[in-house]
C-alpha positions in Angstrom: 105.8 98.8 106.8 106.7 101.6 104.3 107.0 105.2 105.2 109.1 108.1 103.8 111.2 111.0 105.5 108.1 112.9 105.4 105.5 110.5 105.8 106.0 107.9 109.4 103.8 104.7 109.1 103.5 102.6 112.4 100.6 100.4 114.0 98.8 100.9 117.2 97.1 97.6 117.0 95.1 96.9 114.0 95.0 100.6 113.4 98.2 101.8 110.3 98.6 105.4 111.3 99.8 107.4 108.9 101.8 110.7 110.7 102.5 113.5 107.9 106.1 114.0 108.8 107.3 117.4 107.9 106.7 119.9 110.7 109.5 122.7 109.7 106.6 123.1 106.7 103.7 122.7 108.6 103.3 119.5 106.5 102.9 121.0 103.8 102.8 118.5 100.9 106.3 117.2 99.1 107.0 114.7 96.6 108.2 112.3 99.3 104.9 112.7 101.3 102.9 112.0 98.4 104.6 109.0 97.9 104.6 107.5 101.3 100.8 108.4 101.6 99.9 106.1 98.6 102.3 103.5 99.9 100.0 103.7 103.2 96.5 103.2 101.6 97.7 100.6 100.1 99.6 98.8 102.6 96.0 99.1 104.5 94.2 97.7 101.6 96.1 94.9 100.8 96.9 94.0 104.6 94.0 92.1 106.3 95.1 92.9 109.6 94.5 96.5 109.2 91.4 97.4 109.7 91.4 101.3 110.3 93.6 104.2 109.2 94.4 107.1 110.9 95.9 110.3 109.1 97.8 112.8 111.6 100.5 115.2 111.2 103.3 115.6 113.1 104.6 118.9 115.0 101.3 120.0 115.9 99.8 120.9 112.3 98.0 118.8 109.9 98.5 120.0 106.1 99.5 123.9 105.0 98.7 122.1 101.7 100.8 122.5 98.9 104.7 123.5 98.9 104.4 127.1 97.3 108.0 127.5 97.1 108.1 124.7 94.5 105.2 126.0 92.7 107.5 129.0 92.4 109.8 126.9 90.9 112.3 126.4 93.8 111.8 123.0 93.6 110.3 120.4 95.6 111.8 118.2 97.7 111.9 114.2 97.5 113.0 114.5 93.9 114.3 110.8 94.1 110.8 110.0 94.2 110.4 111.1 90.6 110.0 107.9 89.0 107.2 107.1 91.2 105.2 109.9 89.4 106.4 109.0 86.2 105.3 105.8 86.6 102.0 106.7 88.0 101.3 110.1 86.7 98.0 109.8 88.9 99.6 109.2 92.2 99.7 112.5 93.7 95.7 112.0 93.4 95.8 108.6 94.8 97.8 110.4 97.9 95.3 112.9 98.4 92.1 110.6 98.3 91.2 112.1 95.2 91.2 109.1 93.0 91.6 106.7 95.6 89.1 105.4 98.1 90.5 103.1 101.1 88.5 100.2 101.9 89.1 100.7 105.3 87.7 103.5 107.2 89.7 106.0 107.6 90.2 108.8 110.5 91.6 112.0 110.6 93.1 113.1 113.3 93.8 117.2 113.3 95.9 119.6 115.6 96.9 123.0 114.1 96.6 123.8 110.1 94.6 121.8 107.8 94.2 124.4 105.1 94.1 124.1 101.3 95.8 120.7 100.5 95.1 119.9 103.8 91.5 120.3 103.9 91.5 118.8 100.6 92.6 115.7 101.8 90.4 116.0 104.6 87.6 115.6 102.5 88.6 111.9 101.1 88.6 110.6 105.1 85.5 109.4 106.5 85.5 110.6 110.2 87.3 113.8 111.7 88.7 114.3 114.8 89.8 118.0 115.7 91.7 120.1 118.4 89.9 122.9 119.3 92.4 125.4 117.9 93.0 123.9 114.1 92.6 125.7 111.6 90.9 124.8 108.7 90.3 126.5 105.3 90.6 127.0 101.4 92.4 129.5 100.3 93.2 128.9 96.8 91.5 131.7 95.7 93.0 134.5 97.6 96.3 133.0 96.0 94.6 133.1 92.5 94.3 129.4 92.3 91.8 126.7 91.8 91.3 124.1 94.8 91.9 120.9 92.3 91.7 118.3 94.6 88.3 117.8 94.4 86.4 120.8 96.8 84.5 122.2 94.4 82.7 118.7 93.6 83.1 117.3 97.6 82.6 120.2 99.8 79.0 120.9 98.5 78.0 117.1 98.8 79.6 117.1 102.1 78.1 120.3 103.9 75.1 122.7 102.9 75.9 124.6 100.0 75.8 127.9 100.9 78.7 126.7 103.9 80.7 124.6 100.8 80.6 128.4 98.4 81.5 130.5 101.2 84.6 128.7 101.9 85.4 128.0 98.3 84.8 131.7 97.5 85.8 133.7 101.0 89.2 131.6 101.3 89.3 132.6 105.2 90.1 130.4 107.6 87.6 128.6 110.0 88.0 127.8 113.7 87.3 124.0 114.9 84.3 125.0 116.1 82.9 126.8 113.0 84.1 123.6 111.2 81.8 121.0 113.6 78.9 123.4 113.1 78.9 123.1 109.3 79.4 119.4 109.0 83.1 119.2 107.9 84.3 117.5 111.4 82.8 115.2 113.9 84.5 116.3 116.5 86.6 118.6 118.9 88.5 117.5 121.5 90.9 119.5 123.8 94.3 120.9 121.9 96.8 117.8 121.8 93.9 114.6 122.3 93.0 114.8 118.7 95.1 111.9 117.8 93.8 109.6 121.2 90.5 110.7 120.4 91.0 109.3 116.8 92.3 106.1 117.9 89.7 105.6 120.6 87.2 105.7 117.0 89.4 103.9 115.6 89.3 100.7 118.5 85.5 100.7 118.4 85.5 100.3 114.5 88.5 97.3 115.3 86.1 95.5 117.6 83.2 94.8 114.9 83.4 92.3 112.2 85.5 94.1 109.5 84.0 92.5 106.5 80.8 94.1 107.4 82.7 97.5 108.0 83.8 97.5 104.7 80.7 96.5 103.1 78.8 99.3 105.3 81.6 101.8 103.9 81.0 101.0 100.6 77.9 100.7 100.6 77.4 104.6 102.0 79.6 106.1 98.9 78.3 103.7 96.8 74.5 105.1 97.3 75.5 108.2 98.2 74.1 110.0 94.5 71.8 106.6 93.7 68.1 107.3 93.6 66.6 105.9 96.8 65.3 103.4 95.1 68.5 102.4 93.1 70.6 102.5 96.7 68.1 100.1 98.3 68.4 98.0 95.8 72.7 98.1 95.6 72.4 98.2 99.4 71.1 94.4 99.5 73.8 93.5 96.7 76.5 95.0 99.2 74.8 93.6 102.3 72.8 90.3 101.8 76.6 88.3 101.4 77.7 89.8 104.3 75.3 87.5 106.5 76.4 84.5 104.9 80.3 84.8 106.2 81.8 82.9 109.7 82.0 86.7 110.7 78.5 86.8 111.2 78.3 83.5 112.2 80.5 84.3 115.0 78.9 88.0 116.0 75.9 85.8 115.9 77.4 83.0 118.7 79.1 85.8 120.7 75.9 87.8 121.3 74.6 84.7 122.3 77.1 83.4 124.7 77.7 86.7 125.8 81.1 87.5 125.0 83.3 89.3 122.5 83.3 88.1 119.4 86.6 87.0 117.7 86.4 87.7 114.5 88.8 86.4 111.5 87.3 87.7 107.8 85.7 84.9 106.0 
């Protein structure tokens, strides 16, 4: 497993969790976060025994977003990372799920700030867990910035439009609550249960057949801006091989024997 001094990477099972690992900051992103959050997706992609994500952050916030201080020009720190971004000058979009889409589904887990970056990044997962007092928000605009990491496209396709301009043009905070009522969380949970919550998702997504939970993810963004007819007819393209694997096979035997199926992507 990878990881950097900012971002922690360990297993709970066939769950990666990916901790965002620089509390005195409020996790606000770095260099070497950035870095260790690409590393992650694509440890899960490439790793068949993963077969969920979960995003946290660590010290009781989730993302401030980015590091003002180096957009100042103080400087950021992980600068031995550099040549990461040189070699991938799209990496930092990778990290923030803006040009990168895992194929495993992907959980976040939120205690405490998600603002800006953070609720940027937010928007690249595909469930969301939250404790009832995070804190969620873009407020590029009150700093006379433009929310670049793909709001102004997401947000709108995500939640009702008037919600997805009011938080793009306001730049005030929303509870957890006000979040879950517009669509931009699943759910709320009691302050400090956000990440058990997650991983309790996270179990029941490990206990189906995983090449059909990839296909089903894919399948949803896939469609998501298809004509209904056009996504009915990629929808069989994703789905029909699906049924034709030794997962299904054995989903198929379980339910008959009545037992849990074992299931071993093929």
């Amino acid at each position: 497993m990878g990881g950097t001094e900012h971002l922690t990477v360990q297993r709970e099972g066939a769950t990666l969790v990916l901790t965002l690992n620089r509390p005195d900051a409020k996790n606000a992103l770095s260099l070497s976060m950035l870095v260790g959050l690409y590393d992650g997706w694509i440890e899960a992609d490439e790793d068949d025994a993963v077969r969920s994500v979960v995003l946290t952050g660590a010290g009781g916030a989730f993302c401030a977003g980015m590091d003002l201080k180096a957009l100042a020009g103080q400087g950021m720190e992980g600068e031995h990372h550099r040549d990461r971004l040189k070699a991938d000058p799209d990496l930092h979009w990778k990290a923030m799920l803006r040009h990168h889409r895992p194929r495993k589904p992907v959980i976040a887990a939120v205690e405490g700030y998600c603002v800006a970056g953070g609720t940027e990044i937010l928007q690249g997962t595909d469930i969301r867990v939250a404790g009832e007092s995070a804190t969620f928000g873009l407020f590029e605009v009150k700093r006379g910035l433009f929310p670049i990491g793909g709001s102004t496209v997401r947000l709108q396709r995500q939640i009702p439009r008037t919600h997805a301009l009011e938080m793009l043009l306001t730049g005030r905070p929303y509870t957890a609550r006000e979040a879950a009522d517009i669509g931009l969380i699943g759910h709320v949970v009691p302050d400090g249960t956000a990440l058990a919550k997650a991983l309790e998702i996270a179990e029941q997504i490990n206990a189906c057949g995983p090449l059909a939970v990839e296909a089903v993810k894919a399948s949803v963004y896939e469609t998501a801006e298809m004509t209904e007819t056009d996504g009915l007819a990629s929808e069989l393209k994703r789905g029909w091989p699906v049924f034709d694997t030794a997962d299904a096979r054995e989903g198929a035997r379980a339910f008959a024997e009545k037992r849990l199926p074992v299931y071993r992507r093929a």
